[in-house]
C-alpha positions as CSV (number, residue, x, y, z in Angstrom):
1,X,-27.8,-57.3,5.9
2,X,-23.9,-57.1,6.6
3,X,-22.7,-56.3,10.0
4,X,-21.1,-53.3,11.4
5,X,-17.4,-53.4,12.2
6,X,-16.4,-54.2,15.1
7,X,-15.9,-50.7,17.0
8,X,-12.4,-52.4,18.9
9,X,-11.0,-53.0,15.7
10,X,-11.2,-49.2,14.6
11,X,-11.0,-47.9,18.1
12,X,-6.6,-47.6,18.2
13,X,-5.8,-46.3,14.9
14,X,-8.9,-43.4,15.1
15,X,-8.0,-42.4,18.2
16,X,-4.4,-41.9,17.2
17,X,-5.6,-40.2,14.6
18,X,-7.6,-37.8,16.5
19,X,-5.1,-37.1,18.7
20,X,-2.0,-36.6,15.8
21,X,-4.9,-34.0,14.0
22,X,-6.8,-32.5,17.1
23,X,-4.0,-29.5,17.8
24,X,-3.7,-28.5,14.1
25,X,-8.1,-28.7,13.6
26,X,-7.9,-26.2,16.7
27,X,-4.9,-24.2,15.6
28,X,-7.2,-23.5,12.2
29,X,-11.3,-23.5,13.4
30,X,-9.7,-20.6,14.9
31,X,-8.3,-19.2,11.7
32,X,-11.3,-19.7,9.1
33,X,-13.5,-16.5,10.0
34,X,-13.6,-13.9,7.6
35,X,-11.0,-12.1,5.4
36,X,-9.2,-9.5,7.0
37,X,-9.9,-10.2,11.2
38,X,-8.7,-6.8,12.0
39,X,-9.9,-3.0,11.3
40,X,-9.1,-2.1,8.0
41,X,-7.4,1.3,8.8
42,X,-5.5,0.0,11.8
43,X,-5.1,-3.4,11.5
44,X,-3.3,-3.5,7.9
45,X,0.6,-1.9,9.7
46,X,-0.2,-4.0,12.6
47,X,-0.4,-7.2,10.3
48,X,2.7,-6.0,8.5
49,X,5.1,-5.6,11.6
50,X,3.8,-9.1,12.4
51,X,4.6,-10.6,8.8
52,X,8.0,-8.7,8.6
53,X,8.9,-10.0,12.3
54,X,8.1,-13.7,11.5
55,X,10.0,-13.6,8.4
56,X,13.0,-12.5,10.5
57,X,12.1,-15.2,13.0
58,X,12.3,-18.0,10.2
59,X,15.6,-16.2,8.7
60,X,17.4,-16.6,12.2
61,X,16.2,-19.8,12.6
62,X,17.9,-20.9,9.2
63,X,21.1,-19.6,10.7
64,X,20.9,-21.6,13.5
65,X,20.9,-24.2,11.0
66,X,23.6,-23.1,9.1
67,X,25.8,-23.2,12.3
68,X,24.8,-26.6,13.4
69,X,25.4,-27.9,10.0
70,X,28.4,-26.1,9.7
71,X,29.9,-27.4,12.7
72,X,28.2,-30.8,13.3
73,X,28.8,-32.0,9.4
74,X,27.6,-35.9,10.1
75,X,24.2,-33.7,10.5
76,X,23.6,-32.2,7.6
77,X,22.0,-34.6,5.8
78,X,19.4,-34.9,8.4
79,X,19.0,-30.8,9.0
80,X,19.1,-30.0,5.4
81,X,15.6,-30.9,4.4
82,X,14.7,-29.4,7.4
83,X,16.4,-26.1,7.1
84,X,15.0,-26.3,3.2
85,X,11.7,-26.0,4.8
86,X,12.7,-23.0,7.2
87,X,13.6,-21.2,3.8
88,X,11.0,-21.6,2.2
89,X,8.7,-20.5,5.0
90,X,11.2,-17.4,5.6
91,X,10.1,-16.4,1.7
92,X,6.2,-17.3,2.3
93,X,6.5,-15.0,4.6
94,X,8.0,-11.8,2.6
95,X,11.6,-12.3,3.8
96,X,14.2,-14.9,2.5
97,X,16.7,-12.4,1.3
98,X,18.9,-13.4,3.9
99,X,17.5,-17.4,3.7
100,X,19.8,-18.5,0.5
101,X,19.1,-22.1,-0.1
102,X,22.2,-23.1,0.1
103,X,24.1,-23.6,3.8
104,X,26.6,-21.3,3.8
105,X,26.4,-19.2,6.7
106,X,24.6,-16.4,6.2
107,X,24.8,-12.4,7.8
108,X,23.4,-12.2,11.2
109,X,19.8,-10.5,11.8
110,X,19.5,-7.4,13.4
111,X,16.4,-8.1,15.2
112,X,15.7,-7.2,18.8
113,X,13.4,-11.1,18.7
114,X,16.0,-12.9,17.0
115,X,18.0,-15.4,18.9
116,X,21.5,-15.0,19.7
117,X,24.1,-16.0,17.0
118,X,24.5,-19.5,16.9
119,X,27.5,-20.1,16.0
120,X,29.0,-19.6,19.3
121,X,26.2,-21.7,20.7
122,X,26.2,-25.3,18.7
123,X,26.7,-27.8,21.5
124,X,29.9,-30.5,21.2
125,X,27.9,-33.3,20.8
126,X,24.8,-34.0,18.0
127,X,22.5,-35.1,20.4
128,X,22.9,-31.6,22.5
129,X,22.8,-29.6,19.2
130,X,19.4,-31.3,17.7
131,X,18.6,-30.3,21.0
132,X,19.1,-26.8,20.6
133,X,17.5,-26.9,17.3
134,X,14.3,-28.2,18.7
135,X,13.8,-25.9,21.5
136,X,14.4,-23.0,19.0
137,X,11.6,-24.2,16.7
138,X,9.5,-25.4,19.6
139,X,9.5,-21.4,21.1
140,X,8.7,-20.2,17.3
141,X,6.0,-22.5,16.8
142,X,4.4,-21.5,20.1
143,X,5.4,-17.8,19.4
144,X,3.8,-18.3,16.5
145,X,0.6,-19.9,17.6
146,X,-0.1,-17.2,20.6
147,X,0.0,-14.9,17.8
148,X,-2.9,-16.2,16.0
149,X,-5.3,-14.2,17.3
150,X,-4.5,-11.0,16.3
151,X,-3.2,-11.1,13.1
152,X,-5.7,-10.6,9.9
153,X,-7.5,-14.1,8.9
154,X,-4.8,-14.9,5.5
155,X,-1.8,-14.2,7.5
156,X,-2.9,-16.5,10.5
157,X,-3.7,-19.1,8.4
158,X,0.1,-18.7,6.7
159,X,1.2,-19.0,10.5
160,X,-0.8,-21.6,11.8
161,X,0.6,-23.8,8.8
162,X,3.8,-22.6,9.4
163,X,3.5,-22.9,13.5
164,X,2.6,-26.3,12.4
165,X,5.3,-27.3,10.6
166,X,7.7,-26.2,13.6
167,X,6.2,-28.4,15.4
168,X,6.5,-31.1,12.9
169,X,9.9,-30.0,13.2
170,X,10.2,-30.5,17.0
171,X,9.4,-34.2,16.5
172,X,11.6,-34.6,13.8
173,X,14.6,-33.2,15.6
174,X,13.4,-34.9,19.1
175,X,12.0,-38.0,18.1
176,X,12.1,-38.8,14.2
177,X,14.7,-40.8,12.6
178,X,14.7,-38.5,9.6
């Protein structure tokens, strides 16, 4: 009869583990009940407003990449995957019209939740700017995440994935060496 493993050999790397999982488990358990999570005459323009909002969240967050990258250029290979992702989410979530994929800056969004331009605010440094770029994605993820709860069950899984990404984001921007 072979013996168990040693529960200090697995103890470091499953508790890390736990810990890198446990917010985005939570963020979804809450998510996985039923199909629309709202009334069905009500609920529907409610869940729209939210969709169309979020999309013009992620479409003024790609600007804010577009005027980092545009005026911090020894960051655009780092920002670019990045901003690829914003896009991409922008477009998941019914917008992306204004979200080209290239980085050219783009027209402003008229949107009373949008941030202010960027372009007047890039900081003179990189460090400042990446900065800037991760408290932006940090308040959307978080946005994002308060909102869980009363959007329809599809479209709160589309933001918990995307909430999570943010903050995938935030670390990247913070921490990472991407």
């Amino acid at each position: 009869m072979p013996f168990p493993p040693s529960p200090r050999a697995r103890s470091g790397p499953r508790r890390r583990s736990l810990l890198a999982v446990a917010p985005a488990a939570l963020a979804l358990t809450g998510c996985t009940g039923g199909d629309s999570g709202g009334p069905a005459g009500d609920g529907q323009p409610a869940a729209d407003r939210a969709r169309a909002r979020a999309a013009r969240d992620s479409e003024a967050l790609v600007e804010r990449y577009d005027a980092v990258i545009a005026a911090r250029p020894g960051l655009a290979g780092r920002l670019r995957p990045l901003r690829e992702e914003v896009v991409r989410h922008a477009r998941a979530l019914g917008g992306g019209r204004k979200a080209s994929p290239s980085v050219s800056p783009s027209a402003s969004v008229s949107s009373s939740s949008a941030p202010p331009p960027a372009s007047a605010a890039v900081p003179d440094n990189d460090k400042d700017a990446l900065a800037g770029l991760a408290s932006a994605e940090k308040e959307l993820a978080d946005r994002r995440a308060k909102a869980l709860g009363r959007v329809p069950g599809e479209l709160a899984r589309l933001l918990a994935s995307v909430a999570a990404a943010g903050a995938v984001h935030v670390y990247l921007l913070t921490e990472g060496d991407a």
